[in-house]
N, C-alpha and C positions, 0 to 999 in steps of 0.2 A: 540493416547491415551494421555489423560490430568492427570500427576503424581502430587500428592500432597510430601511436605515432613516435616514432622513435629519433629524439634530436629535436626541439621545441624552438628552436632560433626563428630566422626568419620563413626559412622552407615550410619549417616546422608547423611551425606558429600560424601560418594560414591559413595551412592544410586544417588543422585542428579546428579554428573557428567557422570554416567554409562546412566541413562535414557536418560539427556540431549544428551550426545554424541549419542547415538540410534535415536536423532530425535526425541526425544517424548517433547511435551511440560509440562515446568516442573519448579511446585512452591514449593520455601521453607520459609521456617517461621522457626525461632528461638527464645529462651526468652531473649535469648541476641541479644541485636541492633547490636552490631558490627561482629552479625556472621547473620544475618537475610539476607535474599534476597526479603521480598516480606509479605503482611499482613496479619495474619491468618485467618481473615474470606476468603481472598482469596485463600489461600492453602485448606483451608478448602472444597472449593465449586468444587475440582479435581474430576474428574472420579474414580478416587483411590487413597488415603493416607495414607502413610506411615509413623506410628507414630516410631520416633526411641528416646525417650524424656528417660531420667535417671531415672533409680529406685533405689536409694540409699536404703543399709540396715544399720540400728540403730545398736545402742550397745545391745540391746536385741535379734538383729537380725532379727528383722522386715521388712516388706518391705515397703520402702514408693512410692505407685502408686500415690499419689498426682498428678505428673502432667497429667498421659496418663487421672484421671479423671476428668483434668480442659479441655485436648482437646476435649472428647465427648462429656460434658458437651454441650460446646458451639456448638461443630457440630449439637448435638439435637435441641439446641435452636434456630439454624438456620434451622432445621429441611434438613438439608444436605442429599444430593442423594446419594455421593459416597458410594462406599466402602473402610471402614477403617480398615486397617491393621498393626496390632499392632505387632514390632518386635524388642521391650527391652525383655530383657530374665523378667518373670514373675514368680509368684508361680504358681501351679499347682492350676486350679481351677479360678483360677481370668477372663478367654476368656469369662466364660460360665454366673461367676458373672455380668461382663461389659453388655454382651446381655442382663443377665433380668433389667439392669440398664434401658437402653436404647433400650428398643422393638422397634424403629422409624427408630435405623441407621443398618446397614450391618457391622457387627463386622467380624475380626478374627482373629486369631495370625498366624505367622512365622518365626522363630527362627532364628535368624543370626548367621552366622561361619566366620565374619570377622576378624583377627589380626589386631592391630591397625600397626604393619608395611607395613602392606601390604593387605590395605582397598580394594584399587579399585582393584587391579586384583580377589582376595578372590569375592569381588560380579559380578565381571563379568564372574566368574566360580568358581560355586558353586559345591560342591562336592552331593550336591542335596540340592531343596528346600520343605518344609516341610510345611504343611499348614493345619488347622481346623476351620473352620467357616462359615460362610456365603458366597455363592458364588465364589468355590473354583477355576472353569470355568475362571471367569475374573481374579483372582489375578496371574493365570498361563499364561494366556496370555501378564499380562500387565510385567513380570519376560521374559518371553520368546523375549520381543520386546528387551531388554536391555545384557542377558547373550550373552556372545559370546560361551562359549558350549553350544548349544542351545537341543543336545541329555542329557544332564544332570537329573537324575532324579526329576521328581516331583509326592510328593509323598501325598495323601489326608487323615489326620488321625481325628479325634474326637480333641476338643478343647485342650480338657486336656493332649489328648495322644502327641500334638504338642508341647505342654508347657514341658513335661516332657523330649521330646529330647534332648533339652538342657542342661537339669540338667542332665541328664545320663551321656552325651558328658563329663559334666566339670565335675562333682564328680568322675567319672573314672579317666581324665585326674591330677587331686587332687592326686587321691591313686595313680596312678603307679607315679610321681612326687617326689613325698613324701616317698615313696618306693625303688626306684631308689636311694634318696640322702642315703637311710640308706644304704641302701646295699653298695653303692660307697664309704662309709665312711668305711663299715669291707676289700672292695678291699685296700681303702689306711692303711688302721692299718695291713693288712697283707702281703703288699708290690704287691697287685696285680696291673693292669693294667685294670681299669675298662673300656677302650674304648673296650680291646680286649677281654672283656671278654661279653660286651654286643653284641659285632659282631660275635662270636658264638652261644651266647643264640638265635638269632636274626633268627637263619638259622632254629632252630625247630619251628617257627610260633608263637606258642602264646603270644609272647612278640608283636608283631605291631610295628609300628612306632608312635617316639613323646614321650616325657617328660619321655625320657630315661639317659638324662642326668646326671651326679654330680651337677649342678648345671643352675639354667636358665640363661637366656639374660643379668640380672641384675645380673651376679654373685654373687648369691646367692642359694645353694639347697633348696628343696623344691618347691612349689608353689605358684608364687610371679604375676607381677604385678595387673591391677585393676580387672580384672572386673571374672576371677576364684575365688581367694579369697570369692568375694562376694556373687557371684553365688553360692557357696558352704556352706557359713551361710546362705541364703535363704533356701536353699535344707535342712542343717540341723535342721531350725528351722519346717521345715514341719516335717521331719520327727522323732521330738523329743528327747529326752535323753536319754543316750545312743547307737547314730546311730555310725555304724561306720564313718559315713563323722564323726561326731563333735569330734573324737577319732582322725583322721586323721587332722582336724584343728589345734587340740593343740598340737599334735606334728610336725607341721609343723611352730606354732609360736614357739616354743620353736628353733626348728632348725635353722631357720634364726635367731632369736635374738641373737642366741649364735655365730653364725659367725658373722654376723654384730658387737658385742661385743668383740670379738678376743680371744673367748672365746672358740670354735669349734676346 
């Protein structure tokens, strides 16, 4: 099977070495020359491609899809066979937009669960993959040449319903984060032991596992670095003012600026 990969970062970047180690022939293209492998009409022209390209959001909170719609732009214009699979975290709503964009190419989304410390294992065992669009058939097949769990779930939902996995994933991951630091902050003003205290809570179930911490990677409480933050102003500008995520944002800027400040 012939992989495209469009956006070479860390999504990117996984994706490329997981397929390639699998044996599968496999092109990337990047907007940066010194991270590019190959020409985009040529990536472009794969049996399947995988767009992993940045969706930065504005100080309004906007999102900018800019580039996923300069890739299909030209995939159309080439009038491109493959199928293209879009897997930057998006708004809700954007898979189904893209398709009436472009009735000519094979659209769909799939939500990535990669940490950037630990890219390539994260894609080559995925805790499941998740998928809505066009021709759900090949994009599972072309995930199964590459995962080494290959029982892993694969799971077919409606465009929107894919798109929204992810926001669930990290707006969750946000509150219990942000949740977590407050609470570890009344264990320290009370002289408790919040490691032992979370390793009790732990044993009645509903707490899970993850972003139980006082503080993340970056020594810092709260929820920090890029790409939750971000997800989480996407998610609250969908779901307007007053949401609890954008309740949950500002007390989560407020929380780190005050410790980075030595102010906490």
């Amino acid at each position: 099977m012939r992989i495209g990969i469009i956006g070479m970062g860390v999504v990117g970047g996984a994706m490329y070495r997981g397929f390639a180690n699998a044996g599968c022939e496999v092109r990337g293209h990047d907007a940066d020359p010194a991270c590019s492998r190959d020409g985009l009409d040529e990536t472009l022209a794969q049996d399947v491609v995988l767009i992993a390209v940045p969706t930065p959001v504005d100080a309004a909170n906007r999102c900018d899809l800019s580039a996923i719609h300069a890739v299909l732009e030209r995939a159309a214009a080439l009038n491109a066979p493959g199928l293209f699979v879009v897997r930057s975290t998006i708004p809700v709503g954007t898979t189904r937009a893209l398709m009436g964009l472009h009735p000519n190419l094979r659209i769909g989304h799939s939500p990535e669960f990669l940490r950037s410390a630990t890219a390539d294992a994260d894609f080559l065992n995925p805790p499941m993959t998740v998928y809505g669009g066009a021709d759900a058939a090949t994009y599972f097949a072309a995930i199964r040449r590459a995962c080494k769990t290959i029982e892993h779930k694969c799971i077919e939902l409606a465009p929107g319903e894919a798109e929204l996995v992810k926001l669930l994933l990290n707006g969750f991951a946000a509150v219990k984060a942000v949740f977590s630091s407050e609470m570890a902050r009344l264990a320290r003003e009370s002289g408790a032991d919040w490691d032992k205290v979370v390793a009790a809570a732990k044993l009645e179930g509903r707490l899970g596992e993850g972003y139980l911490s006082a503080a993340g990677p970056d020594g810092l409480p709260g929820a920090g670095g890029h790409c939750l933050p971000k997800d989480c102003r996407m998610l609250a500008s969908q779901l307007g003012p007053g949401s609890l995520i954008e309740a949950v944002l500002e007390i989560n800027a407020k929380l780190r600026g005050e410790i980075a400040t030595g102010r906490g």
